[in-house]
Residue frames as a rotation matrix with the C-alpha (Angstrom) as fourth column:
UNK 1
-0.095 -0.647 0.756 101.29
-0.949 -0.171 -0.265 91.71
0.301 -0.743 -0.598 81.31
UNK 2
-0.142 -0.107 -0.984 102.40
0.094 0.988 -0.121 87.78
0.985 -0.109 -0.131 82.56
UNK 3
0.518 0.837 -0.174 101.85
-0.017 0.214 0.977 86.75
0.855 -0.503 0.125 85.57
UNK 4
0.132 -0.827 -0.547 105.48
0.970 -0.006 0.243 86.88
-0.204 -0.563 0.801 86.67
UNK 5
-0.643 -0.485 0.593 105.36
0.389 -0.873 -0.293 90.60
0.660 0.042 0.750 85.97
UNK 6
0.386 0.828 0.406 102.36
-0.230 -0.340 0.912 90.78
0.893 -0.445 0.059 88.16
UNK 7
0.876 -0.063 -0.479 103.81
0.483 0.119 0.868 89.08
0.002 -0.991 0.134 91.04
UNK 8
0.028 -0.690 -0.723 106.83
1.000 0.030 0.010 91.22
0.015 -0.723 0.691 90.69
UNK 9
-0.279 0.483 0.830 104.76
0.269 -0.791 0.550 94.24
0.922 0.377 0.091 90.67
UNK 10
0.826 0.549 0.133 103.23
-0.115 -0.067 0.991 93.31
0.553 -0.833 0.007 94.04
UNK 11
0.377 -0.657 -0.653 106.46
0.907 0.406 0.115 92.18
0.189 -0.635 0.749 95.36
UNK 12
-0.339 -0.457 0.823 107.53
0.617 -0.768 -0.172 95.88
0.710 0.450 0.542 94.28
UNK 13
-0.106 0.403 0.909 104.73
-0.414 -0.849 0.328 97.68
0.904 -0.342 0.257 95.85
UNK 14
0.907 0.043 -0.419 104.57
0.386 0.311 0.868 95.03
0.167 -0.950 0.265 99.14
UNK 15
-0.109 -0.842 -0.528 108.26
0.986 -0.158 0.048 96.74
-0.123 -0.516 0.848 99.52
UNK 16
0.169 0.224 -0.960 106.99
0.249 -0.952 -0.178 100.56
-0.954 -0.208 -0.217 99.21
UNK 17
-0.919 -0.387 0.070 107.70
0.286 -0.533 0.796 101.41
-0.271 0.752 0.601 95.55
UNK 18
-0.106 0.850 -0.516 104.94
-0.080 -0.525 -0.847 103.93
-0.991 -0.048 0.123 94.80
UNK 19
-0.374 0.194 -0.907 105.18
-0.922 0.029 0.386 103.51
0.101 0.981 0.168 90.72
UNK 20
-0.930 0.228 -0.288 104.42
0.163 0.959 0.233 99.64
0.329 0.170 -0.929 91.44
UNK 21
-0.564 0.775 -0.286 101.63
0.667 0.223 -0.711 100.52
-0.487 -0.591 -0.643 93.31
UNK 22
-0.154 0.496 -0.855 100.47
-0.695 -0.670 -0.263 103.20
-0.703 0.553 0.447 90.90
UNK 23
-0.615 -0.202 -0.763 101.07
-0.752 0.441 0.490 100.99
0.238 0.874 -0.423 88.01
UNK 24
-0.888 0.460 -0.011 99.18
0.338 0.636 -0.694 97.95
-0.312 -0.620 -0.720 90.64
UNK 25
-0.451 0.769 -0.453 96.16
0.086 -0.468 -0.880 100.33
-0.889 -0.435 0.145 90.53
UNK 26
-0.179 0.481 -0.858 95.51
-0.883 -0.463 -0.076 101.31
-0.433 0.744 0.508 87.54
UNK 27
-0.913 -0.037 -0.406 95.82
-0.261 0.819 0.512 97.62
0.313 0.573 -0.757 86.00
UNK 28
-0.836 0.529 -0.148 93.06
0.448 0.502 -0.740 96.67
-0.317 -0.685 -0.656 88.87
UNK 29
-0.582 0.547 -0.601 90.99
-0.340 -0.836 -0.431 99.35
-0.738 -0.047 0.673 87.22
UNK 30
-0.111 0.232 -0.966 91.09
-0.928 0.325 0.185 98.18
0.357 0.917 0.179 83.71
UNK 31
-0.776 0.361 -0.517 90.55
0.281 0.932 0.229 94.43
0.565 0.033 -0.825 84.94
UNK 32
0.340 0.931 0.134 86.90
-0.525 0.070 0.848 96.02
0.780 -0.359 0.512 87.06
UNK 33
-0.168 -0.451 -0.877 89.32
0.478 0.740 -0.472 94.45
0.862 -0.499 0.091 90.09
UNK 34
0.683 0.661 0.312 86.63
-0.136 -0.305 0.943 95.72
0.718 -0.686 -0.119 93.16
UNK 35
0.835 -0.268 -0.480 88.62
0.522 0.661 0.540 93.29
0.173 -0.701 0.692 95.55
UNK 36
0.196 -0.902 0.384 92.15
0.945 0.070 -0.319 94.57
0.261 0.426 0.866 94.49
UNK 37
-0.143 -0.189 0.972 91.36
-0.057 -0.978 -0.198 98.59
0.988 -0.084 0.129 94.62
UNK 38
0.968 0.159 0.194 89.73
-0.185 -0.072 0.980 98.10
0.170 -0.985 -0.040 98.44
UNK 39
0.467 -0.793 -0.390 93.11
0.878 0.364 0.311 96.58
-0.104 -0.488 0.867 99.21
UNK 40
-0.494 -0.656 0.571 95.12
0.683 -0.699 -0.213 99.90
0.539 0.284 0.793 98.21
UNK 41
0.196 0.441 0.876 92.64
-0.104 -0.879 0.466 102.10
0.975 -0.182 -0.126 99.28
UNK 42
0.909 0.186 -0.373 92.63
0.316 0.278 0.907 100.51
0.273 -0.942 0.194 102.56
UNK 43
-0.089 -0.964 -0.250 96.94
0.967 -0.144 0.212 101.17
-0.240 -0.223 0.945 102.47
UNK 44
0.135 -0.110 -0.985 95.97
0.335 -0.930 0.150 104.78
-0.933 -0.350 -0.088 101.93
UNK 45
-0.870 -0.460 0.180 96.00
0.397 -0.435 0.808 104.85
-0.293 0.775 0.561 98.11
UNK 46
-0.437 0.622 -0.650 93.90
-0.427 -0.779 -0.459 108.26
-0.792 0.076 0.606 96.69
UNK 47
-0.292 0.252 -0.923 94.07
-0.954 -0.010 0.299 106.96
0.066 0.968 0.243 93.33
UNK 48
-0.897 0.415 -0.149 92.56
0.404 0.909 0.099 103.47
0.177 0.028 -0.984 94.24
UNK 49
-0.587 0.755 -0.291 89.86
0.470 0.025 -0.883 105.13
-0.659 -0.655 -0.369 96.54
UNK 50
-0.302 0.506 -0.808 89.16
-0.469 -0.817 -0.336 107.61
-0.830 0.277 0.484 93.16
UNK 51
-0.639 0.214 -0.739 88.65
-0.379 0.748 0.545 104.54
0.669 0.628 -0.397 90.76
UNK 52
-0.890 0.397 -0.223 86.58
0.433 0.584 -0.687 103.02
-0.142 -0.708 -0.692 93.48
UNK 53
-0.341 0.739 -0.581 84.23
0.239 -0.530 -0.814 105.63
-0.909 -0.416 0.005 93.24
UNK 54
-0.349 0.269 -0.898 84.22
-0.862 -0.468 0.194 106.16
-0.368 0.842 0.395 89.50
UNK 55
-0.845 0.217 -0.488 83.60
0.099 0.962 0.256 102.34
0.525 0.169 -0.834 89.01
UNK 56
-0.523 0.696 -0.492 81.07
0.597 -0.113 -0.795 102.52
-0.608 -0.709 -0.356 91.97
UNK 57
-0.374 0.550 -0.747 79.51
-0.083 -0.822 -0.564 105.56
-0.924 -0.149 0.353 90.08
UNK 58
-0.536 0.183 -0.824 79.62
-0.837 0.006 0.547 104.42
0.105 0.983 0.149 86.66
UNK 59
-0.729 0.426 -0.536 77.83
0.151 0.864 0.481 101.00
0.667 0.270 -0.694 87.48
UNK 60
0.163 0.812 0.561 75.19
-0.511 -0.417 0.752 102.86
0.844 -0.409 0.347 89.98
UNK 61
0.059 0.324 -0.944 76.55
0.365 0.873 0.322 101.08
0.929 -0.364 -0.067 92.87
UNK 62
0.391 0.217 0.894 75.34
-0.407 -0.830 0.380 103.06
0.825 -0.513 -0.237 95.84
UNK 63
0.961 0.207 -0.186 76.71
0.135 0.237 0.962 100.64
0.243 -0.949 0.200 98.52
UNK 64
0.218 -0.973 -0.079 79.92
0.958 0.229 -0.174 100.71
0.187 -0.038 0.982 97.41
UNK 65
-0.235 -0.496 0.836 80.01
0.355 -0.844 -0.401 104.34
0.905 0.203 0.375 97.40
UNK 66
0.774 0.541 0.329 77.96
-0.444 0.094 0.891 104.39
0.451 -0.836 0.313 101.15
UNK 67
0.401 -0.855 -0.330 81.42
0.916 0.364 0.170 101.73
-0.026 -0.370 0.929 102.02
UNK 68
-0.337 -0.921 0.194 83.88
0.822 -0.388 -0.416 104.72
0.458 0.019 0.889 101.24
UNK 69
-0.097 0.400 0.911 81.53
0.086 -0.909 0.408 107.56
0.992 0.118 0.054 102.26
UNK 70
0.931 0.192 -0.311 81.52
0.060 0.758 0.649 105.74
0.361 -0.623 0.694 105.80
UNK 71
0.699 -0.703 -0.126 84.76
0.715 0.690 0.112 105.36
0.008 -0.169 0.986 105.55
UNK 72
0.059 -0.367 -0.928 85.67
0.333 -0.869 0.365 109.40
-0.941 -0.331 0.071 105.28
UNK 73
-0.699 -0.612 0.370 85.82
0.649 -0.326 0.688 109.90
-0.300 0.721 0.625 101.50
UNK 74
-0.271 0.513 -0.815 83.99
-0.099 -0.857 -0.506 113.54
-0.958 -0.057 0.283 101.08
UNK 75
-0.743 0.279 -0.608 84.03
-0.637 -0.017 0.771 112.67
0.205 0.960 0.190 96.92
UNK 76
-0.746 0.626 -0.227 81.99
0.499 0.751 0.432 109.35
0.441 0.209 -0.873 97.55
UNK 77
-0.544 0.427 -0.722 79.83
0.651 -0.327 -0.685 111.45
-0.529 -0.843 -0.100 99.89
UNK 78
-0.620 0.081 -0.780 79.46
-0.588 -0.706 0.395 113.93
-0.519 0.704 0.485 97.27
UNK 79
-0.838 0.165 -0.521 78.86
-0.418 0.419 0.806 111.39
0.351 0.893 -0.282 94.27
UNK 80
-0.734 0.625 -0.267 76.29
0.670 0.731 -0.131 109.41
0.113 -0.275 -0.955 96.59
UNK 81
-0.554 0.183 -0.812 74.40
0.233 -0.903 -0.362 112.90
-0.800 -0.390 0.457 97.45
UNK 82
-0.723 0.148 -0.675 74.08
-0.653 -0.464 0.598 113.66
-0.225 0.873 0.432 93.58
UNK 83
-0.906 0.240 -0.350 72.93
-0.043 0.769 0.637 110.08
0.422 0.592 -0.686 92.86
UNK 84
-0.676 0.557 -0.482 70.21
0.683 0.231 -0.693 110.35
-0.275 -0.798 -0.537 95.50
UNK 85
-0.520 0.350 -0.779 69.07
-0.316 -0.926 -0.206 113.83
-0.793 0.139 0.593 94.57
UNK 86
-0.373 0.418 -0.829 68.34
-0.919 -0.292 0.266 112.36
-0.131 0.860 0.492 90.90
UNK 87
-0.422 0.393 -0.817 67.30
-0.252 0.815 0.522 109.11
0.871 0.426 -0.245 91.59
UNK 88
0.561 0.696 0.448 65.89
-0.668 0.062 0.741 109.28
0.488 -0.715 0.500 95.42
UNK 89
-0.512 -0.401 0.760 67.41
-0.854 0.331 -0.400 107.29
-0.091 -0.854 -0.512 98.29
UNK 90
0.060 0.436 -0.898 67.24
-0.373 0.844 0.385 103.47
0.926 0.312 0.213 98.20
C-alpha cells in the first residue's frame, strides 16, 4: 500500500466510512502501530481495542493492558488477571 492510498484511507475513515477504518486497523496491526490502534480505540473502535490487547498480550505488556483495563475493557481485565495468576503481579 503507497502512501497516497494511506492518506486516502484516513481521509475515508476521518469522513465515517467504517471499511476505511476497518481496513485503517488492521494495517496498524500488521505494522505493530501501538500509537495508531489507541487512536481508533479511543473513536470507539472494538476491533482496534481487540488488537491492542492481543499485541499487549502477545509481547507481555502488562501496562498496556492495565491502560485499557482502566479504561473499561472487561477482555484486557480478563487477559491481565490470567497473566498475573501465572506470572504474579508486577
Amino acid at each position: 500500500m503507497t502512501d497516497d492510498d494511506l492518506t486516502e484511507l484516513r481521509a475515508q475513515a476521518d469522513q465515517g466510512s467504517q471499511d476505511a477504518i476497518d481496513q485503517l486497523v488492521e494495517l496498524a496491526a500488521e505494522r505493530g502501530d501501538l500509537e495508531e490502534l489507541r487512536r481508533f480505540a479511543a473513536q470507539g473502535s472494538t476491533d482496534a481495542v481487540d488488537l491492542l490487547i492481543e499485541l499487549a498480550s502477545e509481547r507481555g505488556d502488562v501496562e498496556e493492558l492495565r491502560r485499557l483495563a482502566d479504561g473499561g475493557s472487561r477482555t484486557a481485565a480478563e487477559v491481565l488477571a490470567e497473566l498475573e495468576e501465572e506470572y504474579g503481579p508486577e
